[in-house]
C-alpha positions as a Python dict, from the first residue, in 0.01 Angstrom:
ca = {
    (1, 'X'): (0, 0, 0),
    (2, 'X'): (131, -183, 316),
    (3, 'X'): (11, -103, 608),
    (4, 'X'): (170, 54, 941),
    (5, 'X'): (73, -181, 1182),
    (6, 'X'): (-19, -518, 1034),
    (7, 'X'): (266, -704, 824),
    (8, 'X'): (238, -1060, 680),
    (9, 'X'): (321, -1229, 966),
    (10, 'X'): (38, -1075, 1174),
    (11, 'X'): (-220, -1096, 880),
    (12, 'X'): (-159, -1468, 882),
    (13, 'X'): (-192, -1479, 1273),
    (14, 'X'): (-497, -1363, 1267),
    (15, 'X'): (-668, -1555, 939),
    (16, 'X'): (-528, -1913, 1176),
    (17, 'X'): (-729, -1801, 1424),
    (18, 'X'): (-1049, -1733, 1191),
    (19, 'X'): (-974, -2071, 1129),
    (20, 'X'): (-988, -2188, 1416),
    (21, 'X'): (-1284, -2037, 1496),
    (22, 'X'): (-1470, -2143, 1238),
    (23, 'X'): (-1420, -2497, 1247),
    (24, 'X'): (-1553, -2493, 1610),
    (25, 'X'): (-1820, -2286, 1649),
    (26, 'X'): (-2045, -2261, 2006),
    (27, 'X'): (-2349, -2129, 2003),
    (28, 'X'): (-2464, -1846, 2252),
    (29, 'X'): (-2388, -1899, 2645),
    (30, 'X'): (-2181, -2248, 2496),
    (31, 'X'): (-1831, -2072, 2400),
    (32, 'X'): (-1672, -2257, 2647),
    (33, 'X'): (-1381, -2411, 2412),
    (34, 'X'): (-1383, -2018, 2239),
    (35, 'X'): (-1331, -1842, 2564),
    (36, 'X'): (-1056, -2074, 2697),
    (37, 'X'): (-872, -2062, 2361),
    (38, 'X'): (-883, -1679, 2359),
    (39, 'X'): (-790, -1731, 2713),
    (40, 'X'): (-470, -1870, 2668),
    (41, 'X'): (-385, -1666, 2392),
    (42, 'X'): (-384, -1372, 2551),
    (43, 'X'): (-219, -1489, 2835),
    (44, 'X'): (69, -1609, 2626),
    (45, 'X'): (76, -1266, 2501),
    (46, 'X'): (127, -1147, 2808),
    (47, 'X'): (-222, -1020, 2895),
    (48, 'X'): (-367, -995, 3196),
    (49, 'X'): (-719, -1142, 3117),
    (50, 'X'): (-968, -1357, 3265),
    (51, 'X'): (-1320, -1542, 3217),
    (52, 'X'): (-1643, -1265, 3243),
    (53, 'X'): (-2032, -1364, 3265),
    (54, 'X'): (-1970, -1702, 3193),
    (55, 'X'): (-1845, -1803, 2858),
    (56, 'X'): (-1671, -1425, 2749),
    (57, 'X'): (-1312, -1287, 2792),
    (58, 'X'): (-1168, -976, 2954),
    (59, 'X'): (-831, -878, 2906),
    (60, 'X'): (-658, -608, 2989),
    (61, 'X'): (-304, -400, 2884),
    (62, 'X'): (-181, -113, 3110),
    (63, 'X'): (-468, -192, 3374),
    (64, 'X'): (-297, 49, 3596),
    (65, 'X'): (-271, 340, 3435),
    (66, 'X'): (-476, 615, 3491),
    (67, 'X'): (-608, 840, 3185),
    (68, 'X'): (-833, 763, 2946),
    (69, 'X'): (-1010, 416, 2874),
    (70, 'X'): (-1061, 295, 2576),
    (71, 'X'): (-1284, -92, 2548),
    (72, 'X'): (-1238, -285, 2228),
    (73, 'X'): (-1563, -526, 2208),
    (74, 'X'): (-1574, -841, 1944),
    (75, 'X'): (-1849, -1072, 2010),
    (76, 'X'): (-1793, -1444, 1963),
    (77, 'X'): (-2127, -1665, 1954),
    (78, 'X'): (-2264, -1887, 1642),
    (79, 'X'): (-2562, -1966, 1490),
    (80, 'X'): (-2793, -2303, 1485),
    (81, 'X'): (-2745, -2358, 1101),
    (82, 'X'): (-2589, -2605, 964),
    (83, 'X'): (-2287, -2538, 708),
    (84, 'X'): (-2315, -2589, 366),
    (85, 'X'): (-1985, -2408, 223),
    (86, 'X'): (-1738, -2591, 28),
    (87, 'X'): (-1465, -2429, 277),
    (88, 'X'): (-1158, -2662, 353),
    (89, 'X'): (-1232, -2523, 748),
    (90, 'X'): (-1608, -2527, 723),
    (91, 'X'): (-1792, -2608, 1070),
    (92, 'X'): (-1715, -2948, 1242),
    (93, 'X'): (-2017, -2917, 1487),
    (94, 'X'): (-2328, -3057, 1328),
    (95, 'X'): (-2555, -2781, 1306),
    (96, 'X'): (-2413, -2508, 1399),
    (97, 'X'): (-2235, -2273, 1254),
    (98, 'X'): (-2031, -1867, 1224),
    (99, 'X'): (-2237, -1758, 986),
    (100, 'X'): (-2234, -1397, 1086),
    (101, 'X'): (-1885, -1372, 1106),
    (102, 'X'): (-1814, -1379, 1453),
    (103, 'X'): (-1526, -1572, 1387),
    (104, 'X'): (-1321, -1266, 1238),
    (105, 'X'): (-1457, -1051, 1450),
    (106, 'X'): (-1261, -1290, 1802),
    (107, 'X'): (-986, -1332, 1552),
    (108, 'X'): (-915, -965, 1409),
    (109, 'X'): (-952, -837, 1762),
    (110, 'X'): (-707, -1097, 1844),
    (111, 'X'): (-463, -993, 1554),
    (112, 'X'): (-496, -639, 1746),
    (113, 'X'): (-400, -764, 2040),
    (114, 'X'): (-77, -851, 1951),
    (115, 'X'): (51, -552, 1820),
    (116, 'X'): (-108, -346, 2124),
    (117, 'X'): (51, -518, 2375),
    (118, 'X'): (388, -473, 2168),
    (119, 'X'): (361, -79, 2180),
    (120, 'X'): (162, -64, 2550),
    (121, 'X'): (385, 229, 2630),
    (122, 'X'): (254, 405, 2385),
    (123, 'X'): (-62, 344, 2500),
    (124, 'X'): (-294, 430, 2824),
    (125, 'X'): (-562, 116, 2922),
    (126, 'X'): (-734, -70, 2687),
    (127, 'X'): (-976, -322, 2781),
    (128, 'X'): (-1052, -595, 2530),
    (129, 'X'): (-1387, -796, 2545),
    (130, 'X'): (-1495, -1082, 2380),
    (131, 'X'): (-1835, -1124, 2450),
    (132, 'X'): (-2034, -1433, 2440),
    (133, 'X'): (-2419, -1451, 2345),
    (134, 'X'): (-2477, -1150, 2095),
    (135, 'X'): (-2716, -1378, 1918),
    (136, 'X'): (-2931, -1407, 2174),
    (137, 'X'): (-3215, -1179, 2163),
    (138, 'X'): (-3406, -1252, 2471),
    (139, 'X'): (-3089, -1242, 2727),
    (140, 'X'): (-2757, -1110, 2533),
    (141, 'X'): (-2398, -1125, 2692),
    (142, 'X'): (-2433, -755, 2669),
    (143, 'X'): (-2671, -733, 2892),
    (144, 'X'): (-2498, -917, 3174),
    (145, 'X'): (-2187, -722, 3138),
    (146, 'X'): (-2320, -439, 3205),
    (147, 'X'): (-2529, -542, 3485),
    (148, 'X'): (-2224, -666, 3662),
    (149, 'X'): (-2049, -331, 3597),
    (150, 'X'): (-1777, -488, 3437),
    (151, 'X'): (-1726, -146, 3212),
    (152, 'X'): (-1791, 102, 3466),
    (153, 'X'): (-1561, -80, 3719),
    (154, 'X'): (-1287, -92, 3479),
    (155, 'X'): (-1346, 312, 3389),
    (156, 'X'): (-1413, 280, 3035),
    (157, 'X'): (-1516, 580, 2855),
    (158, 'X'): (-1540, 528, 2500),
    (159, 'X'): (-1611, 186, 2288),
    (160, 'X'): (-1562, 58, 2005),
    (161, 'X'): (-1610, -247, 1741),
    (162, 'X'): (-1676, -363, 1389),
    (163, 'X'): (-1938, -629, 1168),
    (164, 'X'): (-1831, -768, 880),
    (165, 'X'): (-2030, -766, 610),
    (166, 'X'): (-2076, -949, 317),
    (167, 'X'): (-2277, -700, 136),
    (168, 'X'): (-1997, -459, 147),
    (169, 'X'): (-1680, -456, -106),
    (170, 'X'): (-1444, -576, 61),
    (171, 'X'): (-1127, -300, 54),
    (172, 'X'): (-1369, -22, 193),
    (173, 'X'): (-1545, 41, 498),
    (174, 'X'): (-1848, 233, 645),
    (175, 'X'): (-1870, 444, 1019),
    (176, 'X'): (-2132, 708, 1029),
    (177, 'X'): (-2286, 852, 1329),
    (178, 'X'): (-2655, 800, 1406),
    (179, 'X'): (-2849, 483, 1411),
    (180, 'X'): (-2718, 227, 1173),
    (181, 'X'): (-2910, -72, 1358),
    (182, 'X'): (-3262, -112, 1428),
    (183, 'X'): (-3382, -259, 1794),
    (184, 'X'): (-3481, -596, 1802),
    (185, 'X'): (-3753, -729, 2037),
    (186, 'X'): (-3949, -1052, 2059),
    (187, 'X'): (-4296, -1096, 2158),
    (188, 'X'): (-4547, -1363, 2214),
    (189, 'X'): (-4935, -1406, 2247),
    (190, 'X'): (-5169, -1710, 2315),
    (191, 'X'): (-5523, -1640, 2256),
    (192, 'X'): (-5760, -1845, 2458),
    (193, 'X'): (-6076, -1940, 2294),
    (194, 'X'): (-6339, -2216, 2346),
    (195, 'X'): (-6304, -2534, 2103),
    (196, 'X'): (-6530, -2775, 1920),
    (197, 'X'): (-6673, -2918, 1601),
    (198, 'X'): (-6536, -2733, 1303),
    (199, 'X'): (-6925, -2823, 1147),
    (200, 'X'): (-7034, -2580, 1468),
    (201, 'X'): (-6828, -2262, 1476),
    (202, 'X'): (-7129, -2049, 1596),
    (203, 'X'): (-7019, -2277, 1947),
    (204, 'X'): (-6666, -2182, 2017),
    (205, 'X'): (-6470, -1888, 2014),
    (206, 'X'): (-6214, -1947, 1753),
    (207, 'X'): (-5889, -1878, 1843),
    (208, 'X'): (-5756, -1880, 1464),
    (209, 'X'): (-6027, -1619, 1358),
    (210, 'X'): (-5923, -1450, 1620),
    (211, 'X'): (-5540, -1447, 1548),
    (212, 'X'): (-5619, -1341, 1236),
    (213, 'X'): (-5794, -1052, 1266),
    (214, 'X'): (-5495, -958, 1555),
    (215, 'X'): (-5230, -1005, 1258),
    (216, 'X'): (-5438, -825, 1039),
    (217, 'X'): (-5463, -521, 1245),
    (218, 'X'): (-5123, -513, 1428),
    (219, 'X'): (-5013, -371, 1105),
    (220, 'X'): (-5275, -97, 1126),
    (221, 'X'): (-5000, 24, 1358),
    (222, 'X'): (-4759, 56, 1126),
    (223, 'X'): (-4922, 217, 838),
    (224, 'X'): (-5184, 428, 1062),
    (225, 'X'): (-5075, 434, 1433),
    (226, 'X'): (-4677, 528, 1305),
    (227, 'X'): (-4533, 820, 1151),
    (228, 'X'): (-4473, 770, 794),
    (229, 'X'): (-4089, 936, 818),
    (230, 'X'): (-4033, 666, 1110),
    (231, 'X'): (-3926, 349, 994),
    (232, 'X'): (-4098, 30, 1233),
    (233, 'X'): (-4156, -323, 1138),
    (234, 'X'): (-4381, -537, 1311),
    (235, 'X'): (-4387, -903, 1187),
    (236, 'X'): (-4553, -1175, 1277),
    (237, 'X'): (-4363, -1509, 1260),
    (238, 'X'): (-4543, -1811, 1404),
    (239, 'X'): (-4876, -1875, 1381),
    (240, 'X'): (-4968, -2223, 1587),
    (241, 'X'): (-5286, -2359, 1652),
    (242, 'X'): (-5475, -2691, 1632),
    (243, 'X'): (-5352, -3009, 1452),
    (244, 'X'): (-5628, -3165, 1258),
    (245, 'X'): (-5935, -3112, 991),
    (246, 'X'): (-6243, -3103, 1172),
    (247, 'X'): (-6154, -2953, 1519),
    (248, 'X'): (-6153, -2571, 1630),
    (249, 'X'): (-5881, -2537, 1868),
    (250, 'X'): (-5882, -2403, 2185),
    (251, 'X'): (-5581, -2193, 2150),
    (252, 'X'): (-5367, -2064, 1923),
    (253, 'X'): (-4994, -1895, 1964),
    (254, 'X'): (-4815, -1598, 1784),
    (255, 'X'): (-4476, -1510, 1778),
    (256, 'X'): (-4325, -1177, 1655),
    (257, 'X'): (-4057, -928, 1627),
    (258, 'X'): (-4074, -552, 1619),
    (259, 'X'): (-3768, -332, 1466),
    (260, 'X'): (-3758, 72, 1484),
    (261, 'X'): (-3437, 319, 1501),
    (262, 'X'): (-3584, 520, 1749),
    (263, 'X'): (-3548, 432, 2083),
    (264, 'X'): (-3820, 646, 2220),
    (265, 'X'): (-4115, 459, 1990),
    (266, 'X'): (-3965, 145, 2109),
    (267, 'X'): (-4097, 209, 2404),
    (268, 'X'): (-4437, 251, 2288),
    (269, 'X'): (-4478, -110, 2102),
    (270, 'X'): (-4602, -296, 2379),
    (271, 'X'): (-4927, -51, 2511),
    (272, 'X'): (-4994, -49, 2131),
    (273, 'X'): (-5004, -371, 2049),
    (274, 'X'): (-5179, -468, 2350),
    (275, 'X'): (-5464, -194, 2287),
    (276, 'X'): (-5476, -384, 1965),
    (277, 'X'): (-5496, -733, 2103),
    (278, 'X'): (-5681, -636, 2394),
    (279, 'X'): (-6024, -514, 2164),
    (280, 'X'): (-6003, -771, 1924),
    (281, 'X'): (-6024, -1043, 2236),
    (282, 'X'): (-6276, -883, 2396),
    (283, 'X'): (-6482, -811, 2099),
    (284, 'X'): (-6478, -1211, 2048),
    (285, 'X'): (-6503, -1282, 2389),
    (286, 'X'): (-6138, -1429, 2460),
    (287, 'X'): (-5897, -1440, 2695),
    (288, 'X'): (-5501, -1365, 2621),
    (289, 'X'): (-5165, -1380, 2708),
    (290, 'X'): (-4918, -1106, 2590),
    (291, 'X'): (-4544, -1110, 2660),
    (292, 'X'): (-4346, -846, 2509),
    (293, 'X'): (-3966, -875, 2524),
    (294, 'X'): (-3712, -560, 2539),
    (295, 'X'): (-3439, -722, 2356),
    (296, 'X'): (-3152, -484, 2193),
    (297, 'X'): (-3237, -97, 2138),
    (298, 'X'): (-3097, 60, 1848),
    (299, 'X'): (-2755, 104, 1798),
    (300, 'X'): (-2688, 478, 1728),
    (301, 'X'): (-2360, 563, 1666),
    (302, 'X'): (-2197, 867, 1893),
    (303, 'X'): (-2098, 1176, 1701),
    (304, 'X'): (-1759, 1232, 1838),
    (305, 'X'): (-1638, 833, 1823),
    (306, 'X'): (-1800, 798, 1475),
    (307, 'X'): (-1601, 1104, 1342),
    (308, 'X'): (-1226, 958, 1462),
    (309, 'X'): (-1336, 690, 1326),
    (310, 'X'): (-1400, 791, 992),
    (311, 'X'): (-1028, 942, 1038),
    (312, 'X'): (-886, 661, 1148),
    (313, 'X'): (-1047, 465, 876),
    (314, 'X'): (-979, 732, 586),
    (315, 'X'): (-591, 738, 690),
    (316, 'X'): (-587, 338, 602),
    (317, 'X'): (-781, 316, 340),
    (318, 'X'): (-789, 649, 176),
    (319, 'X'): (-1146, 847, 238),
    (320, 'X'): (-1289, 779, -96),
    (321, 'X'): (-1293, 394, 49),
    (322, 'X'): (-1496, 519, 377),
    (323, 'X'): (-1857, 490, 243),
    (324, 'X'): (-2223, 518, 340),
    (325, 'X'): (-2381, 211, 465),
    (326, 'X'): (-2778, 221, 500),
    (327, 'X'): (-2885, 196, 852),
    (328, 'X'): (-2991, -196, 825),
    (329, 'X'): (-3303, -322, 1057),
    (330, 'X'): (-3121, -636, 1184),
    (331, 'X'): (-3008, -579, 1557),
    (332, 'X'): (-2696, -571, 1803),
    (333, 'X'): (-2640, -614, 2111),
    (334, 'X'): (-2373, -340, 2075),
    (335, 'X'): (-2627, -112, 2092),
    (336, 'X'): (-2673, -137, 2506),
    (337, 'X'): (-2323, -77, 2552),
    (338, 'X'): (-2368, 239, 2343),
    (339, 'X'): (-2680, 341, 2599),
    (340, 'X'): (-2421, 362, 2888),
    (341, 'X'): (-2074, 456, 2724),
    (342, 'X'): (-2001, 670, 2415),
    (343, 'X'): (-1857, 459, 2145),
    (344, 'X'): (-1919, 335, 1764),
    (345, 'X'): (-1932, 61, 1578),
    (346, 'X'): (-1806, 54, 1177),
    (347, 'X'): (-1868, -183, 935),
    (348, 'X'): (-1595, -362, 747),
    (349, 'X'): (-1631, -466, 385),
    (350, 'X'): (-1586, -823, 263),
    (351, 'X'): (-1756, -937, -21),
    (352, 'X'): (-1632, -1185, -232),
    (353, 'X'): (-1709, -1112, -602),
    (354, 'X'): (-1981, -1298, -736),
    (355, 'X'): (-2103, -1442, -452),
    (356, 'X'): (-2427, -1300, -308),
    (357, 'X'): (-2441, -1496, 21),
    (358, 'X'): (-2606, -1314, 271),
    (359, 'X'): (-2557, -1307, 720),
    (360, 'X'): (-2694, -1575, 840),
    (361, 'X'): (-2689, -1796, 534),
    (362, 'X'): (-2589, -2196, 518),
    (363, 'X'): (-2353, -2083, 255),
    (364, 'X'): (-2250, -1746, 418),
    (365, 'X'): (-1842, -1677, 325),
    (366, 'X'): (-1642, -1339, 325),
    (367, 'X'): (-1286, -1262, 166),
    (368, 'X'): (-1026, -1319, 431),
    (369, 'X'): (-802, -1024, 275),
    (370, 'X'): (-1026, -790, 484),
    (371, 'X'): (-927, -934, 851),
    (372, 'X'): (-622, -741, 840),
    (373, 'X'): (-807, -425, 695),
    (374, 'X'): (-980, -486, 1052),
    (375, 'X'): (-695, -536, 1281),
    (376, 'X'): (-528, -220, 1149),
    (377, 'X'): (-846, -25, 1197),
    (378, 'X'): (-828, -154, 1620),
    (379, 'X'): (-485, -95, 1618),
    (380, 'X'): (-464, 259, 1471),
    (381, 'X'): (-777, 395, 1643),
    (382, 'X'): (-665, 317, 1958),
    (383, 'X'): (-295, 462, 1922),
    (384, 'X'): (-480, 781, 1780),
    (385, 'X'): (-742, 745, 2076),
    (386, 'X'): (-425, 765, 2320),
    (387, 'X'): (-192, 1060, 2137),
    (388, 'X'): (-451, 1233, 1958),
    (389, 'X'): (-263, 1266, 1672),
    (390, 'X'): (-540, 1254, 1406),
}
């Protein structure tokens, strides 16, 4: 069944810009070439738009008009991983790479943008951002936009924006309120110990017999500090220390994340883990550093914007083709927006068949017949948003 809003000639609008995107990715607070192209883009379309916290893109259509506000948000960052698709547009940067699909998500938003400026006047203000850095964990472009107030200056009250994903036929879709993202924070410790001869242990304090009691028991937390019914992963990722046979080291370095859906244990990770760390150190008689990161917070879908959603989405693709997605514990920088502003994010399905190539995979690939699927979905919800018609 055709749809309303996106015909051929749009469909193939926005799969040239995919394109486009693809073969010249930027990694996070880099998208200068990516901003300036959507730049120009939208000011051919006749948006009024211009460069935000750096490397990202504001535009706006009917930025006068009072009413409601609706934001559109499609983040546009790669990934340090080299390509290894057989794509005729794969990645010309060396090493980097969309393999999230940030890509589609620039381009379908861009696809949107052309038929929304077309029918402003059906329309009150939409604000479209394409935000730079949602890869970046330890300082996100979500972050800085709303420290700058860019949002709340521009009177948005409810957001929106999609993730394709690969695991996901493509043809449906899935928007469910509630938390369908886990947080994702970072952490790091350096245990300070005493080194020597690896024949003499009974002289040093040992920073790896240390570090490995602390890895052993951080997960104590999980399976005896947590509630069972609350799902929290702590992992430990890096383990460095020392650099030959016969020497203890002096120190030794962990690195870790820690995922949960609830915001309000979150908060509790760091006096936790340090109680943990803290003991162990002093039970050996070392020293430590701790740093623990507040990255991204969960992203927990608003009731309200979740529901039109599902609306908008069912009208499109017929409700049997809305489905459930299990919350996943990867994280999104989406969710910090959602912490200030009511809003949802749905997922958009685009599997190819056969292919089992996960995010963030050399070989990562999606079917291109779902961009439009995306477009429409901007497109209708925001027409809906403005007439309440659904």
């Amino acid at each position: 069944m055709p749809y309303k809003y996106v015909d051929k000639d749009l469909e193939e609008y926005i799969i040239s810009h995919r394109r486009y995107f693809h073969e010249n990715p930027e990694l996070s607070w880099h998208e200068e070439k990516t901003s300036t192209y959507i730049l120009k883009e939208l000011t051919k379309l006749g948006i009024e738009a211009r460069k935000i916290v750096g490397t990202g893109v504001l535009g706006l259509i009917n930025p006068d008009k009072d009413g409601k506000v609706l934001a559109i948000r499609a983040d546009i960052d790669a990934l340090p991983i080299e390509e290894k698709s057989d794509l005729d547009f794969k990645s010309k940067t060396k090493g980097v790479m969309h393999a999230c699909g940030h890509d589609t998500h620039a381009a379908i938003l861009l696809g949107a943008c052309k038929k929304l400026v077309a029918m402003k006047d059906e329309l009150g203000k939409v604000v479209l951002l394409f935000q730079p850095a949602e890869e970046f964990i330890k300082d996100s472009g979500a972050k800085h936009v709303i420290e700058e107030k860019i949002l709340e200056k521009e009177g948005v009250d409810r957001i929106i924006a999609l993730h394709i994903r690969s695991s996901l036929r493509s043809g449906t879709v899935a928007i469910q309120d509630g938390p369908i993202m886990a947080s994702a924070d970072t952490f790091s410790l350096e245990i300070i110990g005493n080194g020597g001869h690896g024949s003499e242990p009974h002289l040093t304090i040992d920073p790896i017999a240390i570090g490995s009691l602390i890895v052993q028991n951080l997960q104590n937390i999980v399976s005896r500090k947590n509630k069972p019914s609350k799902s929290m992963v702590l992992s430990v990722t890096a383990f460095n220390s020392g650099n030959t046979e016969n020497v203890i080291p002096g120190r030794a370095e962990l690195l870790g994340t820690t995922r949960t859906f609830d915001n309000k244990l979150r908060k509790k990770f760091p006096e936790m883990m340090e109680t943990v760390i803290k003991g162990i150190c002093e039970a050996n008689e070392a020293k430590y550093r701790f740093k623990y990161n507040f990255g991204t917070p969960a992203t927990v879908n608003e009731k309200e914007s979740s529901d039109f959603g599902r609306r908008v989405a069912g009208e499109i693709l017929g409700e049997e083709n809305v489905v459930y997605h299990e919350p996943r514990m990867g994280g999104e920088d989406f969710a910090k927006y959602l912490t200030h502003i009511p809003g949802a994010m749905m997922f958009l399905g685009a599997r190819i068949k056969d292919e089992d190539h996960p995010h963030h995979s050399s070989r990562f690939e999606i079917d291109e017949s779902a961009l439009k699927t995306g477009s429409e979905y901007f497109i209708s919800y925001a027409r809906n948003y403005f007439s309440q018609s659904i």
